[in-house]
Each structure stands twice: as structure tokens, then as C-alpha cells.
N, C-alpha and C positions, 0 to 999 in steps of 0.2 A: 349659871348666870352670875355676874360679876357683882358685887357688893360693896358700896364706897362708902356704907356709914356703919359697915361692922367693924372696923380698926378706930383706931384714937389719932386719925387726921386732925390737922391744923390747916384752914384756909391761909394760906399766901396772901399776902397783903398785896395789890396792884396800886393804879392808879388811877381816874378819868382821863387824864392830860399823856397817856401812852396812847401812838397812835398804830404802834406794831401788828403787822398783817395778824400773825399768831397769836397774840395774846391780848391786846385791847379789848376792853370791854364795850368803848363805842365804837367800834372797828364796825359799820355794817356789813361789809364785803370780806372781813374776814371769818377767821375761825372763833372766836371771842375766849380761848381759851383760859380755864381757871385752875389755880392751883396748890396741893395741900401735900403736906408734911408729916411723916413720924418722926424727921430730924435723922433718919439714914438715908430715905429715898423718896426723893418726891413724886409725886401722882395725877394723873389729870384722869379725866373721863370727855374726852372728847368727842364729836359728830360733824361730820367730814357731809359739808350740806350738796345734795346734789348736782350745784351748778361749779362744783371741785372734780366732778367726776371725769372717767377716759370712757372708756368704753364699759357696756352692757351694767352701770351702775358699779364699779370699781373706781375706786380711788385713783386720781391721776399720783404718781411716785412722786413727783414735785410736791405735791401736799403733805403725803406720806414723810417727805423726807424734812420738811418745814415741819410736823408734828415733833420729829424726834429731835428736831436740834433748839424747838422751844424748851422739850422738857429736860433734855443735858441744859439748855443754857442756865433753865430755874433751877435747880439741880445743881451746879454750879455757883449761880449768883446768890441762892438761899442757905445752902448749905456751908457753903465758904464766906460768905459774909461779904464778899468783893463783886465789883465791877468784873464781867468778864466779857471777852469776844470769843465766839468760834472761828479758830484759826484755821482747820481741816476737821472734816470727819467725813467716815463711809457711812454704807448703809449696803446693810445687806435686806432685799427683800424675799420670803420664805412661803409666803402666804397672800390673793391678793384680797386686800381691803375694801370694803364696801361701803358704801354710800350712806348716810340714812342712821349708820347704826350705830349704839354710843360700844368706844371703844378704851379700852384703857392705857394709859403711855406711863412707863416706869423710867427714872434718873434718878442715877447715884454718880457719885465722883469716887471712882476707883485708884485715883495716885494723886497727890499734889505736893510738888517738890517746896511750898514755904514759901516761892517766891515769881515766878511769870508762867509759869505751866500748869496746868492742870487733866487729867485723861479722866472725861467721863463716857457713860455709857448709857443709852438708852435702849428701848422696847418697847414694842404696840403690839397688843393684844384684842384682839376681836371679843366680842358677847358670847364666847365660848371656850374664852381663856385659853385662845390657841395662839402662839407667837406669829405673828404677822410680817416682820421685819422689829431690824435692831442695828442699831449701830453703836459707834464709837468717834468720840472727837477728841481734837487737842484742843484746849483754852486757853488763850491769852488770860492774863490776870492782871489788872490795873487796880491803884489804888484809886480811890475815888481824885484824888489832886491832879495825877495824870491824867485819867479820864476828862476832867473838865478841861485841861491847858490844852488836851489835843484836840476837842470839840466833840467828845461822846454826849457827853451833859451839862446841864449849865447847873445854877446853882436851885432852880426850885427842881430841878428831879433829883438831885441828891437832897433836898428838903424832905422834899412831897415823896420820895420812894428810896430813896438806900438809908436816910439815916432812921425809918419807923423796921426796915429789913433788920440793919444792923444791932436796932435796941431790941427786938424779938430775942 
């Protein structure tokens, strides 16, 4: 059985004023996903609520694959300290996901060349620590100045959430 308070996790800092499917905390139609750190790979422990599912209480893949490109994007955006976009990623699925059940999603960022790219990679894991699906994306990387001139954020989400990210 999976265990998220035996390691030396750090809560991710969010916001109320995000209204993101994936990770919003007042999202009520979403996943309300949350997020914690050793500072190599971030972690979620997520639950995939029934009215996400496909068939016979399985994870619809659309969610599945919304799971893993939330935790590359935290992963990503925590770990790198920037604004980032998912510019491509796959997804391989191995195992399928169930409903109901809390599961665990891993992201680390495997290459970042210093300046617009970044290759991370993610992972979901079932309550039996069996790999479920995983994937891998490419990342745009914007500074927060470009982000805001091109309309990603304006100036209270870089208040309210990159600049307490970035003083972490």
C-alpha cells in the first residue's frame, strides 16, 4: 500500500484564484489535484472520482492523460522555477486505472537545455504500486515577462503564485 507521509515531502504551494480542470482547489468538476516535493520529483496522490470514468469503473485515458501532464507540468514549473507550457507529450498506457482509488503520479524533469525546452516525464501508479501508464513531454519554458506580454498571466498570478514558487 502506497505511503505519502513516510518521505520528507514539501506541500506545493497553489492558489484559490486557479481555476485549472487538474489542479484547482475550488475546481468542483475537477480533479482538485495537490502537490509535494523532495526537490528531484514531485508527487501527487490523486482519486480519479467516478463521474471521470469509461467503462466497468476504469479511468476514461483523457483523465489519465490530464493526470500525467499536470504532474510534468508541476514538475516542471516547481522544480525549474519558470512558467512553463506542454508543448507535446505521449503517453503510454500499461495498466488500466480505476476509479475510486487513490493513486500515485510521479514528475521529474529529465533534460533542460538553460533556456526554451525542457523533457519531463511522468508516471501513475495504482494502490499497488504497479505502473499504470507514463509518459513523457516537451516544455516550452517562458520567463514570467513573456508569459504575462503574451497573455498566460497577468500580474496577480505571478504575485499570488510564481513569485512565493520562485522564493521557495
Amino acid at each position: 500500500m502506497m505511503q505519502q507521509n513516510n518521505r520528507n515531502y514539501k506541500e506545493i504551494l497553489n492558489t484559490e484564484t486557479n481555476t485549472c480542470f487538474g489542479c484547482s482547489p475550488t475546481n468542483s468538476l475537477g480533479l482538485q489535484m495537490k502537490f509535494f516535493s523532495n526537490e528531484e520529483t514531485v508527487y501527487s496522490w490523486p482519486s480519479i472520482p467516478e463521474h471521470m470514468g469509461g467503462w466497468k469503473k476504469i479511468a476514461h485515458g483523457g483523465i489519465v492523460s490530464t493526470i500525467l501532464d499536470e504532474i510534468m507540468s508541476w514538475a516542471a514549473i516547481h522544480l525549474l522555477k519558470k512558467v512553463t507550457l506542454t508543448n507535446s507529450m505521449t503517453v503510454d498506457f500499461i495498466k488500466a486505472v480505476r476509479v475510486g482509488e487513490v493513486l500515485r503520479a510521479e514528475g521529474r524533469v529529465i533534460d533542460f537545455n538553460g533556456k526554451r525546452t525542457a523533457l519531463v516525464e511522468g508516471f501513475l501508479f495504482n494502490h499497488q504500486d504497479e505502473l499504470c501508464a507514463k509518459s513523457k513531454g516537451d516544455f516550452t519554458v517562458l520567463s514570467t515577462k513573456l508569459a504575462k506580454r503574451i497573455g498566460i498571466v497577468d500580474d496577480d498570478h505571478i504575485k499570488d503564485f510564481f513569485e512565493p514558487l520562485i522564493a521557495q
